[in-house]
C-alpha positions as CSV (number, residue, x, y, z in Angstrom):
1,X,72.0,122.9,105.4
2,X,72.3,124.3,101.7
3,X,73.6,122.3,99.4
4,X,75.6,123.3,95.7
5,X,76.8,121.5,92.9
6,X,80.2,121.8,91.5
7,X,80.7,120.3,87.9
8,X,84.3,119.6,88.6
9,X,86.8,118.5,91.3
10,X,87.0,120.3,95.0
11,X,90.4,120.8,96.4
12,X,90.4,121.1,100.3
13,X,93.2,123.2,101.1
14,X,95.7,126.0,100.0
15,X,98.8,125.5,100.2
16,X,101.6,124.3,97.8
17,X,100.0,120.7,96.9
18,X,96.8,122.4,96.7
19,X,97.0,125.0,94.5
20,X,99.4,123.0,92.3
21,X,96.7,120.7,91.6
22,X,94.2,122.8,91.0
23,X,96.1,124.8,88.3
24,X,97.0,121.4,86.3
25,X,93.4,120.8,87.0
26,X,92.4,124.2,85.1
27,X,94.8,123.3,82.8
28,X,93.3,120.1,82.1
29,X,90.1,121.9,81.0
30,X,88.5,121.2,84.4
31,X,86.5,124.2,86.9
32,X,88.1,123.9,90.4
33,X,86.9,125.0,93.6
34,X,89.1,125.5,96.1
35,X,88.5,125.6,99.4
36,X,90.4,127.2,102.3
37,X,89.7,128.7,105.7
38,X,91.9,131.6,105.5
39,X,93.0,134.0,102.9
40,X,95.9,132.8,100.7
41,X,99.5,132.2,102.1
42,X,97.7,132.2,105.3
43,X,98.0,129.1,107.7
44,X,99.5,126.5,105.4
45,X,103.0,125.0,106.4
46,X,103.8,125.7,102.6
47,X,104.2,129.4,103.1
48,X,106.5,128.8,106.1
49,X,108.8,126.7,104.7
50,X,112.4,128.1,104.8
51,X,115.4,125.7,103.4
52,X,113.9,125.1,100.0
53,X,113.2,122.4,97.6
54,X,115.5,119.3,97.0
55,X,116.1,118.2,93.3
56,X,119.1,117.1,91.0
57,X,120.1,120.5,89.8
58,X,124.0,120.2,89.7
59,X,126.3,118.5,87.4
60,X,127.2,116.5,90.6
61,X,123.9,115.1,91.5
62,X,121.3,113.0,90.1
63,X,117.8,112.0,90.4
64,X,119.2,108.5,91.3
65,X,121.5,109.6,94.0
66,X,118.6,112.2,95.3
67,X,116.6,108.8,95.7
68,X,119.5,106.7,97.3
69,X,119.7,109.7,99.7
70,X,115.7,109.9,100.4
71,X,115.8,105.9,101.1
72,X,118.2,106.3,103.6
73,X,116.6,108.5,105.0
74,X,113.3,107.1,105.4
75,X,114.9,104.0,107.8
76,X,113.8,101.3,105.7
77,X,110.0,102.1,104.7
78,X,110.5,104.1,101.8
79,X,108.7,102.9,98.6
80,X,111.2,102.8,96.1
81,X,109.4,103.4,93.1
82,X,107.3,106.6,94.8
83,X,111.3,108.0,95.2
84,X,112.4,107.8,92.4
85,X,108.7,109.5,90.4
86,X,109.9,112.1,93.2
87,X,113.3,112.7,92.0
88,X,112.9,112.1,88.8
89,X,110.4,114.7,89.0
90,X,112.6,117.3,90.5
91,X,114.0,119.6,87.5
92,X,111.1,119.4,86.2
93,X,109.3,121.2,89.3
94,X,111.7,123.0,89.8
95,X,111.7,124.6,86.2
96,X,107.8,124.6,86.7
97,X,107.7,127.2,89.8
98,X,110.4,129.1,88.2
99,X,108.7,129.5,84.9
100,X,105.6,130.4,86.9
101,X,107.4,133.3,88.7
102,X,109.1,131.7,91.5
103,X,112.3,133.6,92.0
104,X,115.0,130.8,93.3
105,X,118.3,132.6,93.5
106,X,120.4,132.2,90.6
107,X,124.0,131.6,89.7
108,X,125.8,134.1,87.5
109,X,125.5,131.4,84.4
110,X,121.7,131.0,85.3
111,X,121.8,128.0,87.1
112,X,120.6,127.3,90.2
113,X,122.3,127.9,94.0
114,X,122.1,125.0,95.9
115,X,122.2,124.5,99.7
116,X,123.7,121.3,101.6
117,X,121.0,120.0,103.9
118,X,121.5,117.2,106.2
119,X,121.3,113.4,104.7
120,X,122.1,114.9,101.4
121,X,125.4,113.6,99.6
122,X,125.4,116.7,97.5
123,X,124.3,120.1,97.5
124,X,120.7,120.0,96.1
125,X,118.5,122.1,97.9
126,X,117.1,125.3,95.6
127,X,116.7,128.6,97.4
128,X,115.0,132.1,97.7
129,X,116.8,134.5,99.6
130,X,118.8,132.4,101.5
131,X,115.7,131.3,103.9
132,X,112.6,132.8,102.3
133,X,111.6,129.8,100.0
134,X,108.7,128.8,100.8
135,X,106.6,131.9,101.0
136,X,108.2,133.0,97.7
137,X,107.3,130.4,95.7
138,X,103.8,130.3,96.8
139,X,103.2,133.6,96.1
140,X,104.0,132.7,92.5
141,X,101.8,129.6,92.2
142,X,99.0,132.2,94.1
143,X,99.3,134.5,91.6
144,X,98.7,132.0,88.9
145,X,95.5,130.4,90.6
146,X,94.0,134.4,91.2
147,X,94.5,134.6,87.1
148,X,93.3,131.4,86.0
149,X,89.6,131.8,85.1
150,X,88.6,128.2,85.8
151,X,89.8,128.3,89.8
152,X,87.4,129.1,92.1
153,X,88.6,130.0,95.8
154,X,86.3,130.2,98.8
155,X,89.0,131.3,101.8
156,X,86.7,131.3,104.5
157,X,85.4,127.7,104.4
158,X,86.6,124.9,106.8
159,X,86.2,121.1,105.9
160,X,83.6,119.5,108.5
161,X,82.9,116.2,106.9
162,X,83.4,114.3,103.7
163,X,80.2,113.0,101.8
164,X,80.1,109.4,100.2
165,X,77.8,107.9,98.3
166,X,76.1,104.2,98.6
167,X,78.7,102.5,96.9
168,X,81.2,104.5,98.8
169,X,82.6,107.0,96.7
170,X,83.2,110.2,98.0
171,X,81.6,113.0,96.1
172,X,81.9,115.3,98.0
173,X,81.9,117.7,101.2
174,X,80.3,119.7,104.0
175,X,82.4,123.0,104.9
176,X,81.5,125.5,107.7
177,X,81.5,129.0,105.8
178,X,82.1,132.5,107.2
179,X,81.8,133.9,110.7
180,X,78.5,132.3,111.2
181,X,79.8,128.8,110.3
182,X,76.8,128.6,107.9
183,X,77.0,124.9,106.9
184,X,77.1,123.8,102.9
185,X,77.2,120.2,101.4
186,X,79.3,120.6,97.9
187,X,78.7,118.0,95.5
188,X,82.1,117.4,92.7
189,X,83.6,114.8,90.8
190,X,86.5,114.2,93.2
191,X,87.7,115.5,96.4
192,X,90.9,116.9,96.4
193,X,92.5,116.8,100.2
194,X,95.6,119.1,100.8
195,X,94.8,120.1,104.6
196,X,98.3,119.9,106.2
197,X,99.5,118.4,108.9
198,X,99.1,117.8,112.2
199,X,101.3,120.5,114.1
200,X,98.8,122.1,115.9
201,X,98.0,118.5,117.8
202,X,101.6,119.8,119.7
203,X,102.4,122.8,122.1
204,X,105.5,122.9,120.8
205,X,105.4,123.3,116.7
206,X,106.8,125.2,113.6
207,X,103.9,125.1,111.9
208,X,101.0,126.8,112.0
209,X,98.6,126.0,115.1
210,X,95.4,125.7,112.9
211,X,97.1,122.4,111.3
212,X,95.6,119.7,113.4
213,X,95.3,116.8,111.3
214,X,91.3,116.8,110.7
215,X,91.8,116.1,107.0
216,X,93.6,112.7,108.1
217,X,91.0,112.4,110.8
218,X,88.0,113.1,108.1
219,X,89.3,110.8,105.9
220,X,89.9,107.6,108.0
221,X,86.1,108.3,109.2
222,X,85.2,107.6,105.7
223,X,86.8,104.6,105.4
224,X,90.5,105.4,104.1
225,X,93.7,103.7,104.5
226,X,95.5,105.3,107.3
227,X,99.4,105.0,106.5
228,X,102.2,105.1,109.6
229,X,100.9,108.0,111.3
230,X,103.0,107.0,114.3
231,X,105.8,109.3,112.0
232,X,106.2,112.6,112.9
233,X,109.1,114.7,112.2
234,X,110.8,116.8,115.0
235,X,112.7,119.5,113.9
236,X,115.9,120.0,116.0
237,X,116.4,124.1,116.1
238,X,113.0,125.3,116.7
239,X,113.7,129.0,118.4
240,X,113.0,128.5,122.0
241,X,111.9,132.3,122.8
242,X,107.5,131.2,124.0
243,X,105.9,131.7,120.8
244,X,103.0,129.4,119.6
245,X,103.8,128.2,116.7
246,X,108.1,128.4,117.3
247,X,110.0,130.2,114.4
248,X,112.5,128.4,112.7
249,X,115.9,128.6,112.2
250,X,116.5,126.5,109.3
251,X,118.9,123.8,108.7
252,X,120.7,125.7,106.1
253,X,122.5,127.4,108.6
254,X,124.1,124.0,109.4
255,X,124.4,123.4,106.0
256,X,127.0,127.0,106.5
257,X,128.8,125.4,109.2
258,X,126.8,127.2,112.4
259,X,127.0,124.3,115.0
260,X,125.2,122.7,118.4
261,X,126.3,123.6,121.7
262,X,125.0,123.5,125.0
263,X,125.3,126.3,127.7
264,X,128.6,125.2,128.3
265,X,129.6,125.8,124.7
266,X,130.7,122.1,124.3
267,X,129.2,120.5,120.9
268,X,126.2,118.4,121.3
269,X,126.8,115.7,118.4
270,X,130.7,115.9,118.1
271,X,133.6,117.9,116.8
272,X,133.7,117.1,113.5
273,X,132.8,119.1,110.5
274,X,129.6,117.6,109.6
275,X,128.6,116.4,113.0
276,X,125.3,118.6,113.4
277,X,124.5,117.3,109.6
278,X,123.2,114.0,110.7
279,X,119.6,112.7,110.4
280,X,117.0,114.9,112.0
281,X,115.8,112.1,114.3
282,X,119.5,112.0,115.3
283,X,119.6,116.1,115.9
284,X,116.4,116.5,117.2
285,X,117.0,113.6,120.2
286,X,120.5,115.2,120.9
287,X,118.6,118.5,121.1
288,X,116.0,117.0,123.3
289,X,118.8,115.2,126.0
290,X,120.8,118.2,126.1
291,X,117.6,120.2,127.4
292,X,115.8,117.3,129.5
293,X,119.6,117.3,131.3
294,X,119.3,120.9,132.3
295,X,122.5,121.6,129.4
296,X,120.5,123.9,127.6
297,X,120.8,124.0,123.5
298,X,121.9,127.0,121.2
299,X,122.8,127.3,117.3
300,X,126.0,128.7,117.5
301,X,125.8,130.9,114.0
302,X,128.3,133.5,115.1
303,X,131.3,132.6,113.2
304,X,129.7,130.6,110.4
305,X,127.3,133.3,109.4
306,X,128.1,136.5,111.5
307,X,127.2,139.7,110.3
308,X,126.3,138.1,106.6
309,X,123.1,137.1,108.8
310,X,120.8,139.6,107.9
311,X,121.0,139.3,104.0
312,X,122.0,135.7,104.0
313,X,119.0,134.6,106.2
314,X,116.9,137.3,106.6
315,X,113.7,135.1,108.0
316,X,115.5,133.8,110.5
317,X,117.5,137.3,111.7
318,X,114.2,138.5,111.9
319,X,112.2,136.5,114.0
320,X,115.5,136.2,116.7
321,X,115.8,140.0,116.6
322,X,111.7,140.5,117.5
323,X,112.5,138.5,120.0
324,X,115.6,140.3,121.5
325,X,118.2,137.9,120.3
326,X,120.8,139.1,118.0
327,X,122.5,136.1,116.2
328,X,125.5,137.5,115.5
329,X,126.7,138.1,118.8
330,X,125.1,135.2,120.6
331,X,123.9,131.7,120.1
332,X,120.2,130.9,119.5
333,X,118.4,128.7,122.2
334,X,117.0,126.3,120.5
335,X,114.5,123.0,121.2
336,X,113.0,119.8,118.9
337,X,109.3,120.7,117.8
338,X,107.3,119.0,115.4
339,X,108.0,120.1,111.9
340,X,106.6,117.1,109.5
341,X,103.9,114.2,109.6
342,X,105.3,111.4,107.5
343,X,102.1,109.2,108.0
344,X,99.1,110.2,107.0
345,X,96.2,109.3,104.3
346,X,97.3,106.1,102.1
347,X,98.2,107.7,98.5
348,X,100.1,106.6,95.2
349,X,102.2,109.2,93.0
350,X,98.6,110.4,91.8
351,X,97.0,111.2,95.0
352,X,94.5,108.1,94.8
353,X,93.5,107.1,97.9
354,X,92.0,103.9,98.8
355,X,88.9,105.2,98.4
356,X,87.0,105.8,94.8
357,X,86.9,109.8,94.1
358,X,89.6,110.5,97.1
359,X,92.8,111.9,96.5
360,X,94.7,113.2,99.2
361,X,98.2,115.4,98.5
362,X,100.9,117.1,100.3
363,X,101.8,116.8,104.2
364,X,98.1,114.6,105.1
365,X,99.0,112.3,102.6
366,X,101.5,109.1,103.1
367,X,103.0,108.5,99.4
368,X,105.7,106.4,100.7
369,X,108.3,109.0,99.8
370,X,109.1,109.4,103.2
371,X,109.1,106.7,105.2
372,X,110.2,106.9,108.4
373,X,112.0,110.1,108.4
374,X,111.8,112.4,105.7
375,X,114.9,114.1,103.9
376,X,115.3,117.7,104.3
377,X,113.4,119.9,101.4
378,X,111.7,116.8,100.0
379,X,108.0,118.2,101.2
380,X,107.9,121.1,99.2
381,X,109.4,119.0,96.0
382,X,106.4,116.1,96.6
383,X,104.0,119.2,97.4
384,X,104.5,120.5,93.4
385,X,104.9,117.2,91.7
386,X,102.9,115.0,93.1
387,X,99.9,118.2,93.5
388,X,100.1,118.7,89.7
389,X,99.6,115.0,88.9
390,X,96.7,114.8,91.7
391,X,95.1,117.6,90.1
392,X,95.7,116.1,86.3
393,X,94.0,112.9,87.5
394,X,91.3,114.7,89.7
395,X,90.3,116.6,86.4
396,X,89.4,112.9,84.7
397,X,87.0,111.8,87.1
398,X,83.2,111.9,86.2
399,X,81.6,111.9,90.0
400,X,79.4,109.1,91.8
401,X,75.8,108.8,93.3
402,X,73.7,111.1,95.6
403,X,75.6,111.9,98.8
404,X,73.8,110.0,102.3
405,X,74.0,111.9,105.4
406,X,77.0,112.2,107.4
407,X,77.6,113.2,111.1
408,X,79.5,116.3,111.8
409,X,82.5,116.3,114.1
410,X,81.9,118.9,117.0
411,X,84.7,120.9,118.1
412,X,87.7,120.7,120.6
413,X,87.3,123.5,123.1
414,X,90.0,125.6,123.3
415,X,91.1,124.6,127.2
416,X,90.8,120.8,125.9
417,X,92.7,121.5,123.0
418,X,95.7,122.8,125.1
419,X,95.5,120.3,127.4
420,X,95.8,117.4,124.4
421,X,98.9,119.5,123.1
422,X,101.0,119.6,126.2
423,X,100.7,116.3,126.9
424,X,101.3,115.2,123.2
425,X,104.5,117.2,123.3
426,X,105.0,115.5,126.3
427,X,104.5,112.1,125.7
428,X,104.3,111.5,122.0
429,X,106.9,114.2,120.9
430,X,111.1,113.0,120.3
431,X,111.1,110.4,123.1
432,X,107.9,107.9,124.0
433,X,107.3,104.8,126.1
434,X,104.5,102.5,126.5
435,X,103.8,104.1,129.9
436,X,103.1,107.8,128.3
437,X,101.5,106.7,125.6
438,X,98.8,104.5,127.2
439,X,98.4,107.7,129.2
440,X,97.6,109.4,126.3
441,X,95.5,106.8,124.8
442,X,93.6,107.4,128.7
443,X,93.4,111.2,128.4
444,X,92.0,111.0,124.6
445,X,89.0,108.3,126.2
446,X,88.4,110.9,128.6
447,X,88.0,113.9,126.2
448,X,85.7,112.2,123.7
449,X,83.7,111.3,126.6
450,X,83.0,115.0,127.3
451,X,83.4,116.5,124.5
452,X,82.5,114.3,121.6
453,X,84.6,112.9,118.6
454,X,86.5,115.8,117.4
455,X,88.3,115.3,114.5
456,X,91.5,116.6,115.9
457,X,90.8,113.6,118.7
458,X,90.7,110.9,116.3
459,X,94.4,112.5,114.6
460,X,95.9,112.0,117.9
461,X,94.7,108.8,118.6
462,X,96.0,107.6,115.2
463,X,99.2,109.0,115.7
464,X,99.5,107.6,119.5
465,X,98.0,104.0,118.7
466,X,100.3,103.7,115.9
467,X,103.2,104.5,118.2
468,X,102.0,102.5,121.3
469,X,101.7,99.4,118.8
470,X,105.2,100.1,117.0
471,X,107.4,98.4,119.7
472,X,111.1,99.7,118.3
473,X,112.6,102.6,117.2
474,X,112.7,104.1,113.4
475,X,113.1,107.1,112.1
476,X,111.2,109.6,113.7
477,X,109.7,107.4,116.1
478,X,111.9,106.7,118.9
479,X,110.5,104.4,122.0
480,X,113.2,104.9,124.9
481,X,111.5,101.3,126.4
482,X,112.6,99.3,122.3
483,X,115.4,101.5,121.6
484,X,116.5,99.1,119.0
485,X,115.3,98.7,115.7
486,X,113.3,95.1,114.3
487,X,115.0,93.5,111.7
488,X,112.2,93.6,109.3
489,X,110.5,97.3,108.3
490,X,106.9,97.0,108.4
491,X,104.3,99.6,107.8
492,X,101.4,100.4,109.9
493,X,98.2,100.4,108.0
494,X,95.0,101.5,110.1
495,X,91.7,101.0,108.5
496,X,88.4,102.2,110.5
497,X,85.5,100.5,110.2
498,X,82.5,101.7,107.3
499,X,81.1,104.6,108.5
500,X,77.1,103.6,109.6
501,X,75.5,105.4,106.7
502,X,77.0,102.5,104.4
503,X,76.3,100.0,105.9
504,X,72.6,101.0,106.5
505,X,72.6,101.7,102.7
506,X,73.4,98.3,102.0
């Protein structure tokens, strides 16, 4: 294995919370290396991302009521104080991206359009395009991170393990490098993980495929806290049309009055107004029971939207049209796919982790911002804000001891892989019971015992334990056996025991 030295922090990851961190990094006075296994605005969730970002824009809102709004959201485990450095944070951000080139669409007086999202009092959600948000205003922060002298970026390098030293601190990483997967240990100061979710543990996902939770899984073998990973968001009007990942059809188009129907053209949630504006738990389990009872689902767009559609939501018109649907003329079929993780790697406003010289940002991490059920738009908002001050307080540290060795994960194979996505869809998708997740608990025993601990293995059984042990519903999580929800809102906190190079060090 070759070894390097970098005199500075390492930022695993890409997207949004990743490159926003490692320019406040660079600005900090600190060399970055970035690490990536695609090229820019390739397989990050960030670039995908369609409705926009949430902040207290409008004469009408406020960081306070943004928070209120998150917090009831989240279903009771939403950490107060992490909302509210959110929110508070959100012109700010906002102002941020837009200085850096982001182009949000603009009001004649120069302020900023705002969508209505659902769980939002108030229109609050900033936009590019109409649906085109995400991939706009990455491009921007890209461009800033390819002219910023101090950034390095290696985009063909996958994170295999992190590296600790005898006290525990991690400094550092092994990635797999270029079509050979030529293996390299990086020393740094701090490690930087911004991986994404864990979309890709599902057959049926918006995000991209590649996003299988192996940061989470990386880091809980080190030794970090593990934070609710029994959360995971399902977004209701995934377009149901056979593609791996599913496009979206974002929930703007709600926000514009298009509404839920089944096959039968009756409203799924109701005939009032804001009746498809609920919570997404809500959406996403109507979705789900319309389907399961053979009733079929469809975003009705035709009157709200009409032939505005292809310059009102471009992103959306297209992927319908390449797939033979025109949404003008006819509903869009539509089904509940995972969208979010909520849970993931235990991390204050700053990215700290539990564990000295770990910070972990963006979707893997579990700030407490979300709780149970995130609010629409929030992800790419935390992404920004809380990546710049990871990457502020990255830039500080001053590095540990001399890594010990550390056992590789092998890889899922391709067949096992499906098989552990259809029956994670299956049984640890909108609607679980104790029953299908002990059988998933079973099916993961079986593939470690042929194919070794994958990382993308220990993600899943996180996210299934976590659920099987969580006997109610909340939020996203939804047990059809404890449909009702305990009186007290508890966090799950999951910590593995030392990894063996630790405590033979000791």
């Amino acid at each position: 294995m070759n070894r390097t030295r970098h005199d500075g922090p390492l930022i695993v990851g890409a997207g949004l919370a990743g490159l926003s961190a490692a320019l406040e990094a660079a600005r900090a006075g600190a060399k970055v290396l970035v690490v990536t296994p695609e090229p820019l605005l390739n397989a990050c969730s960030s670039a995908w991302a369609q409705g926009g970002m949430a902040a207290a824009l409008t004469a009408v809102d406020s960081a306070e009521l943004h928070a209120q709004d998150t917090e009831a959201a989240g279903a009771g485990l939403v950490e107060g104080a992490a909302a509210r450095a959110l929110t508070g944070a959100g012109r700010a951000t906002v102002e941020w991206l837009a200085a850096l080139g982001a182009p949000f669409d603009r009001e004649a007086d120069g302020g900023f359009v705002v969508s209505l999202e659902a769980a939002h009092s108030v229109p609050r959600v900033a936009r590019v395009g109409g649906d085109g948000a995400g991939r706009a205003i990455l491009s921007a922060v890209v461009a800033a991170v390819r002219a910023e002298k101090l950034i390095e970026v290696w985009d063909d390098a996958r994170l295999k393990a992190l590296t600790q030293d005898a006290d525990g601190r991690v400094v550092g990483a092994v990635v797999a490098r270029g079509p050979t997967g030529k293996r390299i240990e990086i020393s740094a100061t701090a490690v930087v993980l911004a991986t994404g979710g864990a979309g890709g543990l599902f057959a049926a996902t918006t995000t991209p495929s590649a996003l299988k939770g192996e940061g989470l899984a990386l880091a809980a073998r080190a030794g970090a806290e593990i934070l609710d990973p029994e959360f995971v968001q399902f977004h209701p009007t995934a377009i149901d049309v056979g593609l791996d990942p599913a496009p979206l059809a974002t929930e703007a188009l709600r926000g514009e009055g298009a509404r839920l129907i089944d096959g039968e053209g009756r409203f799924l949630l109701g005939e009032a107004d804001d009746a498809d504006l609920k919570p997404r738990d809500v959406v996403a389990r109507a979705v789900h029971a319309a389907r399961m009872d053979g009733r079929g689902a469809y975003l009705d767009a035709r009157a709200a939207i009409g032939e505005a559609f292809p310059h009102e939501f471009p992103a959306v018109f297209a992927a319908c049209m390449r797939s033979g649907l025109d949404p003008r003329v006819s509903p869009i079929p539509v089904m509940a796919a995972c969208h979010y993780h909520m849970g993931g790697i235990a991390a204050d406003a700053d990215g700290r982790t539990s564990l000295a010289g770990l910070f972990a940002v963006g979707e893997c991490a579990a700030t407490g911002v979300h709780g149970a059920n995130r609010l629409a738009s929030n992800s790419l908002l935390e992404a920004a804000a809380f990546g710049r001050r990871a990457g502020t307080a990255a830039a500080a540290e001053t590095g540990g001891g001399r890594p010990l060795p550390t056992v590789l994960s092998p890889d899922l194979p391709d067949e096992a892989l499906a098989e552990l996505r259809a029956a994670m869809t299956a049984q640890a998708g909108v609607v679980r019971t104790a029953e299908g997740l002990s059988g998933l608990i079973a099916l993961i025993d079986r593939l470690e015992a042929a194919h070794g601990t994958a990382a993308a293995l220990l993600a899943a059984r996180l996210i299934v334990q976590a659920a099987l042990d969580r006997r109610e519903s909340r939020g996203g999580h939804y047990r059809a056996d404890c449909p009702e929800t305990a009186g007290a809102a508890d966090h799950t906190r999951v910590r593995m025991p030392r990894p063996a190079a630790l405590e033979a060090a000791e």
